[in-house]
C-alpha positions as CSV (number, residue, x, y, z in Angstrom):
1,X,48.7,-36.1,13.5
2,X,45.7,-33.4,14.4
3,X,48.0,-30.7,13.6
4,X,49.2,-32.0,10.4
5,X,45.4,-32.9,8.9
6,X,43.9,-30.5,6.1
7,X,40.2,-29.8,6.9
8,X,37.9,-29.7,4.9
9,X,35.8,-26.9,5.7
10,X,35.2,-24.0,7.8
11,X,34.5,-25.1,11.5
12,X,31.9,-24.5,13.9
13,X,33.3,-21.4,15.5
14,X,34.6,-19.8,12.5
15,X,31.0,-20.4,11.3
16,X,29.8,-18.6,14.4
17,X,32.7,-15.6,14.2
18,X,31.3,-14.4,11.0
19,X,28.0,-15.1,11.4
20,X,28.0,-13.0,14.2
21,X,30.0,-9.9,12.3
22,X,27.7,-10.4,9.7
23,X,25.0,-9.5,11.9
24,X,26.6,-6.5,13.5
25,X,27.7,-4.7,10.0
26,X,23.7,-5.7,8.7
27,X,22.8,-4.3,11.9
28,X,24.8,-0.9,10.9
29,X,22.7,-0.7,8.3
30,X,25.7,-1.8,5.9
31,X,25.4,-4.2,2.7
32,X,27.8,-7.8,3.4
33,X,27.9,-10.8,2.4
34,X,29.2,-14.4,4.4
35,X,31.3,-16.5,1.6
36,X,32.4,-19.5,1.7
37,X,34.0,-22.3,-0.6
38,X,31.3,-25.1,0.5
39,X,27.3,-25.1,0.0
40,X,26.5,-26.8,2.9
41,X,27.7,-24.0,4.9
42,X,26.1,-21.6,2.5
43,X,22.8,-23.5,2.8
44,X,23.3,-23.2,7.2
45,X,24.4,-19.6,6.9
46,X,21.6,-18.2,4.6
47,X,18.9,-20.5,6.8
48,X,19.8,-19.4,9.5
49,X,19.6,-15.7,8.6
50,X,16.1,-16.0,6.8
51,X,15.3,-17.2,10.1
52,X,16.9,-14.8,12.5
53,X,15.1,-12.3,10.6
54,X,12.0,-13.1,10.5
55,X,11.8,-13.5,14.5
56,X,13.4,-10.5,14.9
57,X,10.8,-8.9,12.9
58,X,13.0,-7.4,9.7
59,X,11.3,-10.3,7.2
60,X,7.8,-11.1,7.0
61,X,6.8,-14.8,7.3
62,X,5.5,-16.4,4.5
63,X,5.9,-15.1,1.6
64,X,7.1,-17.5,-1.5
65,X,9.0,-20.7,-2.1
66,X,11.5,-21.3,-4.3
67,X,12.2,-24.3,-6.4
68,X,15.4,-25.0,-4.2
69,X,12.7,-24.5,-0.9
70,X,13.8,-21.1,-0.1
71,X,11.3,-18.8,1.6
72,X,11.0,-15.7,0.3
73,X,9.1,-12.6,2.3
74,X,9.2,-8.7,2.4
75,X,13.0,-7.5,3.9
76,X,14.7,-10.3,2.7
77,X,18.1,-9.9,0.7
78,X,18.1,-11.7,-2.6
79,X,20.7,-12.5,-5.1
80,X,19.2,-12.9,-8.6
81,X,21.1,-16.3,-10.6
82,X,20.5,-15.8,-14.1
83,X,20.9,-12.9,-16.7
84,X,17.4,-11.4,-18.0
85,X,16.9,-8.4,-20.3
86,X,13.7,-8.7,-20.6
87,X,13.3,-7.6,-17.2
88,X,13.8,-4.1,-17.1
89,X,15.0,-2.2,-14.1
90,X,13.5,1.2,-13.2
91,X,16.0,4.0,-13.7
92,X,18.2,1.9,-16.1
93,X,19.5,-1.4,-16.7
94,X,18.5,-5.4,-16.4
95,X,18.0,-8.1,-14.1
96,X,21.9,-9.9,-13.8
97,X,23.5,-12.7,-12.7
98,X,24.6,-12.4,-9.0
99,X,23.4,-8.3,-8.6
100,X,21.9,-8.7,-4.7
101,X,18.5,-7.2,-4.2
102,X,16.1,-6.4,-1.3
103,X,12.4,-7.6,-1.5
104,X,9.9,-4.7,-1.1
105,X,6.9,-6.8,-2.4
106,X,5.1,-10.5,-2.8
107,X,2.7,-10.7,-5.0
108,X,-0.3,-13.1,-4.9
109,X,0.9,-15.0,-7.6
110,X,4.6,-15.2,-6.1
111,X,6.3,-12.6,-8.2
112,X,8.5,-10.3,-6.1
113,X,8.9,-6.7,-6.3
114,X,12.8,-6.5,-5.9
115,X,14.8,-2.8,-4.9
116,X,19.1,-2.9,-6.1
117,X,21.0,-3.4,-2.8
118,X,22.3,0.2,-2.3
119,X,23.1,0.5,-5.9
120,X,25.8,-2.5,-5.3
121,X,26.9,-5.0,-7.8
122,X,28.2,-5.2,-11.3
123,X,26.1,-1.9,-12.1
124,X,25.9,1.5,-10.2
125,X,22.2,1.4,-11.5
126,X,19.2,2.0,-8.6
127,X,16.2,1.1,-9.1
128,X,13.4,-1.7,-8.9
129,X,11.8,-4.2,-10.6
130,X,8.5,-6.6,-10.8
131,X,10.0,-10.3,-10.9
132,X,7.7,-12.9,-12.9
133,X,7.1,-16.0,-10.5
134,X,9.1,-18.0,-13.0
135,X,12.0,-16.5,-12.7
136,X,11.5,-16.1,-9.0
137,X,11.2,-20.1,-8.6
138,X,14.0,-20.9,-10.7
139,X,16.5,-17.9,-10.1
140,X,16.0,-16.6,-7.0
141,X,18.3,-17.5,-3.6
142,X,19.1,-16.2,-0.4
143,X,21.4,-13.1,-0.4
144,X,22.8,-13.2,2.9
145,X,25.5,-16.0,2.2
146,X,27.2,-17.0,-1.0
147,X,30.0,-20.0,-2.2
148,X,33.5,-17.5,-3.7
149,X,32.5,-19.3,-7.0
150,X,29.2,-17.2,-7.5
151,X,30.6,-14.4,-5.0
152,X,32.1,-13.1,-8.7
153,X,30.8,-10.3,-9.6
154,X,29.2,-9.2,-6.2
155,X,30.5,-6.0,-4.4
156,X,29.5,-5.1,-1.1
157,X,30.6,-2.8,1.5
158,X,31.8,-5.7,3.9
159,X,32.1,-9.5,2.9
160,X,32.9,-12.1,6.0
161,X,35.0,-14.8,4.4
162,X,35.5,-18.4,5.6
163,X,38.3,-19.0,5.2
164,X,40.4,-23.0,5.7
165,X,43.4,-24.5,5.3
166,X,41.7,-26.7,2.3
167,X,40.9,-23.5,0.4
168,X,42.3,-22.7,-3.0
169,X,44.2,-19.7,-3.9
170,X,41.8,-18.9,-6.4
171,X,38.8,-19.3,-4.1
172,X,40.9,-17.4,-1.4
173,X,41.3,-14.3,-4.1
174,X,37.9,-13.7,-4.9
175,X,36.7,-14.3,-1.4
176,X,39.2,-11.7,-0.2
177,X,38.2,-8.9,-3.3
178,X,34.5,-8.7,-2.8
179,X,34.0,-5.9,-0.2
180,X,34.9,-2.1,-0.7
C-alpha cells in the first residue's frame, strides 16, 4: 500500500537535497532559486535561509519586518510581489511583480534600498531603487524560495525544484523552465 500512496509534498530529504545545492550554487556566487508547489515548504526553506545567513555573517540582523513577519536586513535576497511604476529604477525601468532583488540598504523608517539580482528577471534592466516602507510591508518576501505558481516570470541562473509525485504537469513545467 506505501508504494501505491500519492504524497502530498516534497519530503524531508528532498527538502534537505536542494537546500543543500542551493547553498553550494549561492555560495558560487550564482543567482537560484528553491521552488516548490506548497507554502509551507516555501515558508521552512526561505526561514531557514534568512537565518543561515545571518549567522554566517552575509545578512545583517535586524533590519525590517514585513507584514507577513519576514525580516528584512542588508544581503538579503528579495522578490518584489506587486507591479509599481511609480517606483523608478535607476538605469531604466520599474519595480515588477516577481523581479528578485538584493538589499543594499535599511532605512530608519524601514524603506529598503534594493540592487536587480544580476540583471535577472522579466527585464535585462540593472540598477537600484529606494523602496517606500509601504510597499516594503505589504510587497516584499524572501527571495531565496518561491511556490512554481509565483516562480512565473523569474529567471535565474540555477532553480532547485521540488519535485513529488502529487505535482501537476503544469506546476512541473514552470518549475523545470526557470533557470538558464
Amino acid at each position: 500500500a506505501e508504494q501505491n500512496r500519492v504524497h502530498d509534498g516534497p519530503g524531508e530529504a528532498m527538502l534537505e537535497d536542494a537546500y543543500a545545492a542551493w547553498t553550494a550554487d549561492t555560495e558560487r556566487g550564482l543567482t537560484s532559486v528553491l521552488i516548490a508547489s506548497d507554502t509551507a515548504s516555501v515558508v521552512a526553506l526561505n526561514h531557514r535561509a534568512h537565518n543561515d545567513r545571518v549567522t554566517d555573517g552575509l545578512v545583517q540582523p535586524g533590519g525590517t519586518t514585513t507584514n507577513a513577519g519576514a525580516q528584512i536586513g542588508v544581503g538579503e535576497r528579495v522578490v518584489t510581489r506587486t507591479n509599481d511604476r511609480r517606483l523608478r529604477v535607476d538605469g531604466a525601468g520599474w519595480v515588477r511583480n516577481g523581479d528578485l532583488w538584493n538589499v543594499t540598504a535599511v532605512h530608519d523608517d524601514c524603506a529598503l534600498t534594493l540592487a536587480r539580482a544580476s540583471g535577472l528577471g522579466r527585464t535585462t534592466a540593472t540598477g537600484m531603487v529606494r523602496v517606500p516602507p509601504e510597499y516594503v510591508a505589504e510587497h516584499i518576501e524572501h527571495g531565496y524560495a518561491t511556490t512554481t505558481h509565483r516562480a512565473q516570470g523569474i529567471t535565474t541562473t540555477t532553480a532547485h525544484v521540488l519535485a513529488h509525485a502529487g505535482m501537476t504537469r503544469e506546476n512541473l513545467y514552470v518549475a523545470m523552465t526557470r533557470a538558464k
